[in-house]
C-alpha positions in Angstrom: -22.2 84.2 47.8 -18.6 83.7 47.7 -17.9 86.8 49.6 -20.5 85.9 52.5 -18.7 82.6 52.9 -15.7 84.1 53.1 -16.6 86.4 55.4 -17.7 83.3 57.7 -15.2 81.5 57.7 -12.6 84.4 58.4 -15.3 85.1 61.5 -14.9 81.6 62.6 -11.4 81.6 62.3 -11.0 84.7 64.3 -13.6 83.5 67.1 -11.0 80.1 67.3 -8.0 82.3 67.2 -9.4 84.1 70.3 -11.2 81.4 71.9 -7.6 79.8 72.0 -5.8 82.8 73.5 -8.2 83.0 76.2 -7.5 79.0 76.9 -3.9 79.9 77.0 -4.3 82.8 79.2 -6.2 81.2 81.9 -3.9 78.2 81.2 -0.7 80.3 81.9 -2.5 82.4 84.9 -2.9 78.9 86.3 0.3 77.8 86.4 1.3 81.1 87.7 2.9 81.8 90.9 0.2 83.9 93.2 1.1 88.1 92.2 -0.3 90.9 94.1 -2.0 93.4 91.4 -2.7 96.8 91.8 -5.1 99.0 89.9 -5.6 102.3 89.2 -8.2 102.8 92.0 -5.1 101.7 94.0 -6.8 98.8 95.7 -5.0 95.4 95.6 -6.0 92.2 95.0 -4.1 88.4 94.5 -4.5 86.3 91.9 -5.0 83.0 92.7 -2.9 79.7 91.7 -5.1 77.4 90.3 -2.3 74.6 89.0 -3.6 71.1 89.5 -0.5 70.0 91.7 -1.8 72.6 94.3 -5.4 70.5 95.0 -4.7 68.6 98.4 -3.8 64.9 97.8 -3.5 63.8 101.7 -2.5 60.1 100.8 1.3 60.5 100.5 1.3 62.2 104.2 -0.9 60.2 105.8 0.9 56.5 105.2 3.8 57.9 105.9 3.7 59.9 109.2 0.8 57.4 110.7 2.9 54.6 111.3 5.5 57.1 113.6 2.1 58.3 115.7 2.0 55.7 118.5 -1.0 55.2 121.5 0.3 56.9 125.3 -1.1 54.7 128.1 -0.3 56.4 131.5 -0.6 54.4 135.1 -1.2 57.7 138.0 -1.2 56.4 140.9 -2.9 58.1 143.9 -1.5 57.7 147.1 -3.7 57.7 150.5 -5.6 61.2 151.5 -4.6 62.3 154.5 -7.2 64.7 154.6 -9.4 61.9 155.7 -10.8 61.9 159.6 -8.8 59.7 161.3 -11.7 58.0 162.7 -12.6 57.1 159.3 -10.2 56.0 158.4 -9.6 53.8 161.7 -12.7 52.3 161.8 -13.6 52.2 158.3 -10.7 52.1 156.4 -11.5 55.2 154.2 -7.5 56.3 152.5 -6.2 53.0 154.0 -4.5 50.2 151.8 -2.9 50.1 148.5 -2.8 53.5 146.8 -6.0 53.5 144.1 -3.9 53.6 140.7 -6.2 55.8 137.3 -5.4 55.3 134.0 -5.5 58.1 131.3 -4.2 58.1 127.3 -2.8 60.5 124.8 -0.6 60.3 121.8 2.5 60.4 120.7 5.3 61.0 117.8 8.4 58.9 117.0 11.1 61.4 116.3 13.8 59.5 116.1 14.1 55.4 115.4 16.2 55.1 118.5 12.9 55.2 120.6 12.6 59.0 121.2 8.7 60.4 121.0 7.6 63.4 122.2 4.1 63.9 123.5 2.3 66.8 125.8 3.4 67.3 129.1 -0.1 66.9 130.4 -0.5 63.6 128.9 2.5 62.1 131.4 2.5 64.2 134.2 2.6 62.3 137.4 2.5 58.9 135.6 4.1 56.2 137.4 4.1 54.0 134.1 3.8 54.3 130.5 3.0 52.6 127.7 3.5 53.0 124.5 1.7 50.8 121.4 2.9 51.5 117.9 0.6 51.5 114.9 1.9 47.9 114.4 0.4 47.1 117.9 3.4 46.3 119.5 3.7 47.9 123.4 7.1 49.3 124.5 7.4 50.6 128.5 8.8 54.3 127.9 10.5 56.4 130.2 10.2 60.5 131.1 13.4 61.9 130.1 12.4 65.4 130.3 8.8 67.7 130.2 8.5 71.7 130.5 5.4 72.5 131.1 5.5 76.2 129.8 5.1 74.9 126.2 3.0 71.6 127.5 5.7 69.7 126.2 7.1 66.1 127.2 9.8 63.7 125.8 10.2 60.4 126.5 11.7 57.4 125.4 11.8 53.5 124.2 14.3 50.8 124.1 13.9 50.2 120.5 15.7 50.9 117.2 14.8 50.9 113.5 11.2 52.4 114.4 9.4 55.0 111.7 9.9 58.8 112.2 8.4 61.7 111.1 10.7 64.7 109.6 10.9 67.8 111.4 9.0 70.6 108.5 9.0 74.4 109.1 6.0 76.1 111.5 7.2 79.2 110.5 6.4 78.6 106.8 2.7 77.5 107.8 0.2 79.9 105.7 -3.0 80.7 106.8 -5.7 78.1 104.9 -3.1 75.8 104.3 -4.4 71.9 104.5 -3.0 69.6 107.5 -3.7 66.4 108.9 -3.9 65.9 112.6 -3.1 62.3 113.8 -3.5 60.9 117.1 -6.0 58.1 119.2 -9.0 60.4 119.9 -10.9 58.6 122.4 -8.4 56.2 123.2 -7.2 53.0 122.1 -9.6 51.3 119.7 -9.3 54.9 117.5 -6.0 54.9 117.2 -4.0 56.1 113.9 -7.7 58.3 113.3 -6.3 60.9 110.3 -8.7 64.2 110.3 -7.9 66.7 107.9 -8.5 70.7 108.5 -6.8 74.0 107.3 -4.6 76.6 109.4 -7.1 78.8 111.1 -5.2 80.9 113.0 -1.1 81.2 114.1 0.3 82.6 117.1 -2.8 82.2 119.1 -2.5 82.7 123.1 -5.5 80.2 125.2 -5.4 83.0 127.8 -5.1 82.7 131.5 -5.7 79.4 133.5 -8.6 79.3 135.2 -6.6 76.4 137.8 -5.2 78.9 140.5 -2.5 76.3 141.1 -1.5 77.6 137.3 -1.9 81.1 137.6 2.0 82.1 138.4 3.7 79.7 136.1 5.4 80.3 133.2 3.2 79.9 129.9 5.1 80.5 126.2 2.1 80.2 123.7 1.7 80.7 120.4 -0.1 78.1 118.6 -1.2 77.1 115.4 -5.4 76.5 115.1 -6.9 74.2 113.0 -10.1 73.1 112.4 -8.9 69.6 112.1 -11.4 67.6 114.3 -9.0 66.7 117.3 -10.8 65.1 120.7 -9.3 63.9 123.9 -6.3 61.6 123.2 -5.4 63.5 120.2 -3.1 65.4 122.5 0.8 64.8 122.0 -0.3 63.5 118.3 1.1 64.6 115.3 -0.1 67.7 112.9 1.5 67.4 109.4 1.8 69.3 106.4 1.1 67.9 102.7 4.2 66.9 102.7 3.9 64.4 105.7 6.2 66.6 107.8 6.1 67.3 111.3 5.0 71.2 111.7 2.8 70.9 115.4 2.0 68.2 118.2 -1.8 68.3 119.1 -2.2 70.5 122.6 -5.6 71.4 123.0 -9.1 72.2 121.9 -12.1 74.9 123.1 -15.3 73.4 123.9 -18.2 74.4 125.8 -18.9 70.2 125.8 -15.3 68.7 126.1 -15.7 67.5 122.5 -14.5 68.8 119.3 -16.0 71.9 118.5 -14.4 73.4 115.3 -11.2 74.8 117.0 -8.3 72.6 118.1 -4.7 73.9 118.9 -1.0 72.7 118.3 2.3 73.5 119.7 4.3 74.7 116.5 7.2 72.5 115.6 10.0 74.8 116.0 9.0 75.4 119.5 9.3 71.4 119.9 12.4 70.9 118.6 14.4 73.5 120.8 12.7 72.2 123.7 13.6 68.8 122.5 17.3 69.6 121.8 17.7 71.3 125.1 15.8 67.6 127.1 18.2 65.7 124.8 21.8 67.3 124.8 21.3 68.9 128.7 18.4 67.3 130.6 16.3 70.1 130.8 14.8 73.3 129.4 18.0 76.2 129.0 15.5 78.7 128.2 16.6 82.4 127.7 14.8 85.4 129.5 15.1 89.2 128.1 13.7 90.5 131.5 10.8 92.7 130.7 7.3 93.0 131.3 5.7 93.8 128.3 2.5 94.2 125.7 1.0 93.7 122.1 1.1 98.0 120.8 -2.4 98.7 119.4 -3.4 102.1 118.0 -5.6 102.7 121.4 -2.5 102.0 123.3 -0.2 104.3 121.1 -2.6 107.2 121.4 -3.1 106.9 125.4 0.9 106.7 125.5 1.3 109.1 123.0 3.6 106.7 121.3 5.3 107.3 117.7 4.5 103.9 116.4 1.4 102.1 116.4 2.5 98.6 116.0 5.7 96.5 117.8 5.7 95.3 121.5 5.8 98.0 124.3 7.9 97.4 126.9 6.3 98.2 130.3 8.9 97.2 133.0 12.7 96.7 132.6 13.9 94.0 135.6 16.9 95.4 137.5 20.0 93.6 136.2 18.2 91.8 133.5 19.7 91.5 129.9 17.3 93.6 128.5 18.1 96.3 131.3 22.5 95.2 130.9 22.0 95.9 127.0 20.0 99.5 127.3 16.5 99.1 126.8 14.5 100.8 128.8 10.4 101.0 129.7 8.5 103.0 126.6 10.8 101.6 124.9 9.1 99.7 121.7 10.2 96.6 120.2 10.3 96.3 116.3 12.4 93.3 115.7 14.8 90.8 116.7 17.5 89.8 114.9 15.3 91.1 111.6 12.5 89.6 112.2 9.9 91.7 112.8 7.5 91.6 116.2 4.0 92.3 115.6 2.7 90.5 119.2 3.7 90.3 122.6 3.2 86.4 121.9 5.7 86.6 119.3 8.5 88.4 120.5 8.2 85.9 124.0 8.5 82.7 121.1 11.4 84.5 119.8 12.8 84.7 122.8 12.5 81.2 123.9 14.3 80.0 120.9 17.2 81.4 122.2 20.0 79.7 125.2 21.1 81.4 128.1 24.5 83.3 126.6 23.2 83.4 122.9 23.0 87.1 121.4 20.5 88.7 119.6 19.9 91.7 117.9 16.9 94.2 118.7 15.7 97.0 117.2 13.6 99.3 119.0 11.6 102.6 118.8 12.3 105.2 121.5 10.8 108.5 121.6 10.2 108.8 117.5 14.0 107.6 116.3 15.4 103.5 115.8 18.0 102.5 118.1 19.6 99.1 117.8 21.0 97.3 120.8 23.2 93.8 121.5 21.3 91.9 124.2 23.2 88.9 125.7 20.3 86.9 127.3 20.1 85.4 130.7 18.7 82.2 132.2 15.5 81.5 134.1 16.8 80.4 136.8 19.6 81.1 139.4 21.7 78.1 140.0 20.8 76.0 143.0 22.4 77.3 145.9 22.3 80.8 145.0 21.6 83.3 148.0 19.5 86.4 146.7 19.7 90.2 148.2 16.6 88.8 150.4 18.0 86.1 151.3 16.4 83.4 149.3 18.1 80.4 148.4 17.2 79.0 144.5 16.4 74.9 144.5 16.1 73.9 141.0 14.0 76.7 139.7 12.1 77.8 143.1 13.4 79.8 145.9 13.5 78.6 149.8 13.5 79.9 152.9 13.5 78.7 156.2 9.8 78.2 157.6 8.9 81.0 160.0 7.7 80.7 163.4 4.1 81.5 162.9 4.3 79.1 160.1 5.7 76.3 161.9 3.0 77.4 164.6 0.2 77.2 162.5 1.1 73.6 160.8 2.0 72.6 164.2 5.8 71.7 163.3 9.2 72.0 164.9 11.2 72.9 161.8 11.2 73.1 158.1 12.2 74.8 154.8 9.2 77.0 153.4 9.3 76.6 149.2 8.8 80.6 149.1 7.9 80.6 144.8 8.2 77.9 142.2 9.1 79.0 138.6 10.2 76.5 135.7 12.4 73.4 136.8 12.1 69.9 138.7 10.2 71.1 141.7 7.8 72.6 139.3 7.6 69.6 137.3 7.4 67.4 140.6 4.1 69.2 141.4 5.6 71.1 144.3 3.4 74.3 145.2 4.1 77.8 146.7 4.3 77.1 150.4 4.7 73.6 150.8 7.3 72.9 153.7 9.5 70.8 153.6 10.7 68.4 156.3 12.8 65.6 155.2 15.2 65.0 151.9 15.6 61.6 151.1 14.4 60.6 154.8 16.8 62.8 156.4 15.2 65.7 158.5 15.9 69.6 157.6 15.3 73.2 159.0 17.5 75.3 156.6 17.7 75.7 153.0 20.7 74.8 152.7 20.6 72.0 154.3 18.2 71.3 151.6 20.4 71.9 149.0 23.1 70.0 150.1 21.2 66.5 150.6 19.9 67.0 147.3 23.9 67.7 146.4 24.5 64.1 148.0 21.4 62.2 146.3 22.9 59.6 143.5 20.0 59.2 141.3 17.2 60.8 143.0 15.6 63.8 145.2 12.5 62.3 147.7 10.9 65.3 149.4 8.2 64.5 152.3 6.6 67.9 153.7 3.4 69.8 154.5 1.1 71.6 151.9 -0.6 74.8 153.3 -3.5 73.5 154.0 -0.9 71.2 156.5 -1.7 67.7 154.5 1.2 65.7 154.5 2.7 65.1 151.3 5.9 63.8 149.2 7.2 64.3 145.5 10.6 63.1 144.3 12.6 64.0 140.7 15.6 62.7 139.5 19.1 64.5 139.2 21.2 64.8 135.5 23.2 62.2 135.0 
């Protein structure tokens, strides 16, 4: 009898000996960082960190990034159509009268408390007044102080001080299903401050081509961050945050058969932002570098039709003449592995990369030519010639575009005596100003011109600011006016 007790109890000691190692097992493969394990089958798996301070609490970021996400009110005003049948508008007064003003609404984020926010370019293109309301409902009147529309992004600014700000965090260290909060005024002003939450679907995601033809040759740098944080029109310039109430994306765009939140919602990443917002700041515009190649993402189809010796990197199709990709000694087949150690997998990335580079900056890049690694030193060049600048064709750069002076059978088909035909338009003010691929133009700040550089040199003279009247292609008359650095 003795013995059979004994014999229990040991077994129930030894069950609570091992129950207890178990609990401490699982306790300490909780607290564990996340390992890669392999087997011996040689497949891999991760464990999984399961340590209480790693559930999402969203409270601590939301109250404090909210009060730095303000309300964007935008005044567009829409000046007469001159399209309209003169008869019309004789008789009737169709386009006559005060220009009809509309009135559209975003978001925006405090980044500094001197009264600096950034929002999208889209939300304050061609505004002729905005408005900003904090989450305190006060209303400031803010000014543009610079947009590029490449990465859809604006800044402008308030005459205040002391405001809230949200920190500046790390896109780069975003990890795929990590939690985030967007923050914006979805569906205008009485939703302001709305906090949705949502995890990283996706990073470095391209939206494609424009389907607007007046966007098909412009400059796009994509590579955004998708959520499925429910985000709706007037989430766009708000703020994304991590769990740390940091700054990592502004609000850009959703897909949506229905113009509604679907699931899928897209943010410029932060460390695209702040460059862009350094550069509006310290110059007054975008000083964006440009490696000078046409190129694409490699994929093993691509590698076997090319008979390539890597399957992965960026392929370089096209090395521009003179360009600082063709100046340093890469050539077309060449294949891009990394810049500056860090490795490019997509096309998307390696134009990201780029872009967070300044005209003059150097960078290192390995590449793959014909099975071996060469590295070369590319010194990186600008987008765009300086105003004034005569090309081999005879093209005279304005701000970002190029001008010539208006043929005869143009000036015959608009019916015009003279003029200055905008020949392309690539990043800068004229692009910003909403100028189009062969407007003419006919007067600089009311003074008539048939040259480019006659152009050029009014523009040279303006104190403050650039008004261009002209003809579109179509042959409405038109205007558009930007301001000059101060």
């Amino acid at each position: 009898m003795k013995k059979s007790i004994s014999v229990i109890v040991l077994s129930v000691a030894l069950s609570a000996l091992t129950a207890y190692g178990v609990v401490r097992a699982a306790d300490a493969n909780r607290t564990s960082p996340n390992t890669t394990t392999i087997v011996s089958d040689g497949s891999m798996y991760r464990t999984v960190n399961l340590n209480q301070t790693e559930y999402p609490d969203f409270t601590y970021a939301a109250e404090s990034a909210v009060d730095a996400v303000v309300f964007v009110k935008v005044t567009i005003r829409n000046e007469q159509n001159y399209d309209i049948d003169p008869f019309l508008r004789y008789f009737f007064g169709f386009g006559n009268g005060a220009p009809r003003e509309q009135q559209g609404s975003g978001s925006g984020v405090i980044i500094r408390p001197d009264g600096y926010i950034v929002t999208n370019n889209h939300v304050v293109s061609g505004a002729t007044k905005i408005e900003v309301t904090l989450n305190n409902n006060k209303t400031y009147e803010a000014k543009i102080i610079g947009t590029d529309p490449a990465t859809d992004v604006a800044l402008i600014k308030v005459d205040a001080e002391g405001l809230p700000t949200v920190p500046f965090g790390d896109s780069d260290k975003l990890r795929l299903g990590e939690w985030v909060l967007a923050i914006g005024s979805p569906l205008g002003y009485e939703l302001r401050g709305t906090i949705t939450a949502g995890i990283v679907s996706a990073k470095g995601r391209s939206m494609g081509a424009s389907r607007d033809p007046r966007e098909q040759n412009q400059l796009k740098i994509e590579s955004f961050i998708q959520t499925d944080a429910a985000v709706n029109p007037g989430n766009s310039g708000g703020a994304l945050v991590n769990k740390a109430g940091e700054l990592v994306g502004i609000n850009t765009a959703i897909v949506s058969q229905t113009g509604a939140y679907s699931g899928y919602s897209f943010a410029v990443p932060v460390n695209i932002v702040k460059k862009i917002v350094d550069d509006l700041i310290d110059f007054g515009s975008v000083r964006r570098a440009v490696l000078g190649v046409r190129m694409g993402t490699v994929t093993e189809e691509m590698a076997k039709e090319l008979k390539l010796s890597v399957n992965k990197g960026v392929y370089i199709g096209e090395v521009s003449a003179g360009s600082a990709a063709d100046q340093a000694g890469i050539k077309k087949g060449d294949v891009i592995l990394s810049v500056d150690g860090e490795e490019m997998k997509e096309a998307s990335e390696l134009q990201v990369k780029v872009n967070s580079y300044r005209p003059g900056d150097t960078a290192k890049v390995l590449v793959n030519r014909d099975g071996k690694e060469k590295e070369f030193t590319v010194t990186f060049a600008g987008t765009a010639e300086k105003t004034g600048t005569v090309d081999s064709e005879g093209l005279v750069a304005f701000y970002g575009s190029k001008l010539r002076k208006a043929s005869d059978e143009t000036l015959s088909r608009l019916g015009i005596k003279q003029g200055v035909e905008v020949v392309s338009v690539g990043p800068g003010k004229l692009l910003d100003a909403g100028a189009a691929e062969g407007f003419v133009i006919l007067r600089v700040n009311d003074e008539p011109v048939s040259t480019p550089q006659e152009v050029v040199n009014l523009a040279k003279k303006a104190k403050r600011t650039v008004y261009i009247e002209g003809v579109t292609v179509s042959g409405r008359t038109s205007y558009f006016a930007f301001g000059k650095e101060e």
